[in-house]
Structures are given as structure tokens and as C-alpha cells.
N, C-alpha and C positions, 0 to 999 in steps of 0.2 A: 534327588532334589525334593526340598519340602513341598507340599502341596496346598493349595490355599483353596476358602472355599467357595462357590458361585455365588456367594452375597457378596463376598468382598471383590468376585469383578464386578460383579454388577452394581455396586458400591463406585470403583473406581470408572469405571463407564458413566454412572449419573456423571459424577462429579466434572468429567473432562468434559465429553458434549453437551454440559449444562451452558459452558461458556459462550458467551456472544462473540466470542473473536471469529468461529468460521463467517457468522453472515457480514460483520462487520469487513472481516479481509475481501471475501464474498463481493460487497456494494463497494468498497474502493476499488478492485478490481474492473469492476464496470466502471466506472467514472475513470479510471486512467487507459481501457480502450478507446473512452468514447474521445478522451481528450489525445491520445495517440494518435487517432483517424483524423481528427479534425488538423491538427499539425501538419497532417500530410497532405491534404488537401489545400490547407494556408499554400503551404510550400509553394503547391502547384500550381496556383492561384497568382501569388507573387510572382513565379516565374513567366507571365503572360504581361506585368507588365512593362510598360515603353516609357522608359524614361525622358524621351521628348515631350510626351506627350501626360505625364504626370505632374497632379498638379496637387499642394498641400494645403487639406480647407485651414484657413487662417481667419479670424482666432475661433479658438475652442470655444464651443456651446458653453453653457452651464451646465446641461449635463453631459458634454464628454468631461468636463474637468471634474465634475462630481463620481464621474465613476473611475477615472482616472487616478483620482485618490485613491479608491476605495479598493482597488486592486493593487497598489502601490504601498497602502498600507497591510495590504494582507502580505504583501511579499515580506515584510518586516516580519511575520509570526513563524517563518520555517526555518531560517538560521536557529532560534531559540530550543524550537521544538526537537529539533536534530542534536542540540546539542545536549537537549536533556536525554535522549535516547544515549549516547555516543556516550556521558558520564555516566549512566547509569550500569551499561554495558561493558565498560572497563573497568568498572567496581563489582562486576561477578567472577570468581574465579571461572579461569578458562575450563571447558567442558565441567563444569561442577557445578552448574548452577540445580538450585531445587526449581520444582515444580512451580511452586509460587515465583521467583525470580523470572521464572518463564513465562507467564502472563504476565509479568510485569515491562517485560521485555516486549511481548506482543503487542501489548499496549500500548507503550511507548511509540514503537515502530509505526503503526497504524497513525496516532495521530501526527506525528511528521507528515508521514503521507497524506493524508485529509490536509492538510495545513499545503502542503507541496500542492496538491492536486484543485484544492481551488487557487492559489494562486493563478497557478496556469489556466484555468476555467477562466478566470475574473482576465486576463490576458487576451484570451484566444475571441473572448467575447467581446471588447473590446475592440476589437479590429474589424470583429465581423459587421459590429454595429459603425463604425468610421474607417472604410476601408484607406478614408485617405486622411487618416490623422497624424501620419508620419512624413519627413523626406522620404524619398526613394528608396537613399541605403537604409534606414529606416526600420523600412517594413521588414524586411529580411531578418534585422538584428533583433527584434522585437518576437519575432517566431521565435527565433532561435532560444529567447530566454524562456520561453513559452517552453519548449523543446527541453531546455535544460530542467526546470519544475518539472516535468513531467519525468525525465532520468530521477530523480529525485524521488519523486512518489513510486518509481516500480521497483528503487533500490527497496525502499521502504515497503513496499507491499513483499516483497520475495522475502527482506527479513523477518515479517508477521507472519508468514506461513513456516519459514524457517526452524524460529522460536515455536509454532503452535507445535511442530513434527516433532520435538524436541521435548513436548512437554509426552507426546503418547508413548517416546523410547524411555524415558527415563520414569514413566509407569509404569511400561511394559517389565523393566527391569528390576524394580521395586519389588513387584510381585512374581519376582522367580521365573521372569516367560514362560507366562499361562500358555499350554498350548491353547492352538487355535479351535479345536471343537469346545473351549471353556468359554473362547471370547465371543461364537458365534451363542454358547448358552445365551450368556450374557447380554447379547442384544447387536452380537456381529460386529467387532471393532474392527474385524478387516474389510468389511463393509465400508464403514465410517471410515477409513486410512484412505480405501481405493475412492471413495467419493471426493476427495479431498486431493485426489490425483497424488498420493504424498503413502508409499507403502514400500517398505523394505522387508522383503520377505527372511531374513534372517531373523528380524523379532520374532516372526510366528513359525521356530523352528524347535 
């Protein structure tokens, strides 16, 4: 097998963990436990109360309708964003995509997710600030959509780490699977995989 030499993994090592995609998948990750936890606690929350005894503030402040837009118009920007992930993704061929098409894909993915995930934020927040801005059945149906953006942003967060796994096999591969005392030269890519919770130890065989 040809041999390549430790500039050019260390070459390909800048170039991959140069990317903002790990902190960015990174920081949605946090933002869609944090909005997971709180959905569950809604939930819990909602199931305390008594519908005899629930009553719906009538009419809405100025600023519940102010924010109530304003979360209602963010739910408008995630069909869009999804959708440009979703054509861009049927326009790479299957398993063939390059390096670039990979961040490109990362990318994509991530901002659905951002886009999903504050929805749900602008949501969850919402409720918590006018527990009683809803009927009854309501409140329920209202998490739930909360719930559903948030399915939404963790499809999206798994396909940005997907795509990121995707972009270090088909390096790994490019360059003749370096073994692994080349990549640890290099600045430890199985490091960097296992950090990333994302390592298949056949590339480094």
C-alpha cells in the first residue's frame, strides 16, 4: 500500500478540525437537552392540572400576542430550512458524496436544527411565561408541538454529526488508511473521533 507522508496527515488533520461544525453541533446539542428537559417537565406540569378548576386569561396582553407572533413566525423558517437540507441531500449521490458535499450537508443539517430548536425555545417559553394562555386541551397540544420541533432538531443534530463522521472516513480513505501511529503523529485523529463519541476502529486498521 502506498505510503503517504506526516505533512500530508497533518495537512489533512488542520484542515478537518479546522471546522466549526464540532462546537457548533457541540452548542445545538446543549440547546436541544436543555429544551428536551423542559418538555418533560411541561408535560408534568400539565398533568397536575384540573380542568374544573382551569381558567383561560382572556384577552391576551400586548405582550403575550407580541411574543406569540414571534414564535409563530419562527415556526415558519424550519419547513424551509429542512427543506433545503432534504434537496440538497438528494442531489449527492448516494455514499459518494466528496468532502466538501459533507460540510455542506453538515451545515445544512445544523441550521434546520437551530431553526427547529428555537422554535421549540420560543414555545416552551411561552407557556412558561402565560401558564394559562391556552384552553385546557390546549396546553397539552401546544407541548406537544413544542415536542415535535424538538424531534426535529435531534433528527437534525444526529444528521450533523452523521455527515461530520463521514467527512473523517472518507479522508481516512483518501489517504490510504494512515495507520494509526501516523494519525497519533499527526496530532491523534483517534483522539479527535473518540472525543466526538463517533470512531470506528476499522478505519484505523
Amino acid at each position: 500500500m502506498p505510503q503517504i507522508s506526516l505533512e500530508n496527515a497533518r495537512k489533512v488533520r488542520r484542515e478537518i478540525t479546522s471546522s466549526n461544525i464540532p462546537t457548533m453541533t457541540e452548542r445545538l446539542g446543549g440547546r436541544l437537552r436543555h429544551s428536551e428537559q423542559l418538555v418533560k417537565r411541561l408535560f408534568e406540569w400539565q398533568s397536575t392540572l384540573d380542568r374544573r378548576t382551569y381558567v383561560k386569561t382572556q384577552p391576551y396582553s400586548e405582550a403575550m400576542v407580541r411574543e406569540y407572533n414571534q414564535y409563530k413566525a419562527e415556526s415558519k423558517t424550519v419547513g424551509p430550512a429542512r427543506k433545503s437540507y432534504s434537496n440538497y441531500r438528494n442531489s449527492v449521490p448516494y455514499n459518494a458524496e466528496t468532502t466538501e458535499q459533507g460540510y455542506q450537508l453538515a451545515l445544512l443539517a445544523l441550521e434546520w436544527g437551530r431553526r427547529a430548536v428555537r422554535t421549540a425555545e420560543g414555545r416552551l417559553r411561552f407557556l412558561r411565561a402565560y401558564t394559562r394562555a391556552y384552553q385546557f386541551d390546549g396546553v397539552a397540544s401546544h407541548i406537544r408541538e413544542a415536542d415535535s420541533e424538538v424531534a426535529a432538531c435531534r433528527k437534525a443534530h444526529s444528521d450533523a454529526q452523521r455527515w461530520y463522521d463521514r467527512i473523517f472516513t472518507n479522508e481516512f480513505n483518501r489517504l490510504n488508511r494512515i495507520n494509526v501511529d501516523m494519525f497519533r503523529s499527526a496530532g491523534n485523529f483517534e483522539n479527535e473521533a473518540r472525543r466526538q463519541n463517533r470512531i470506528n476502529r476499522d478505519i484505523f486498521r
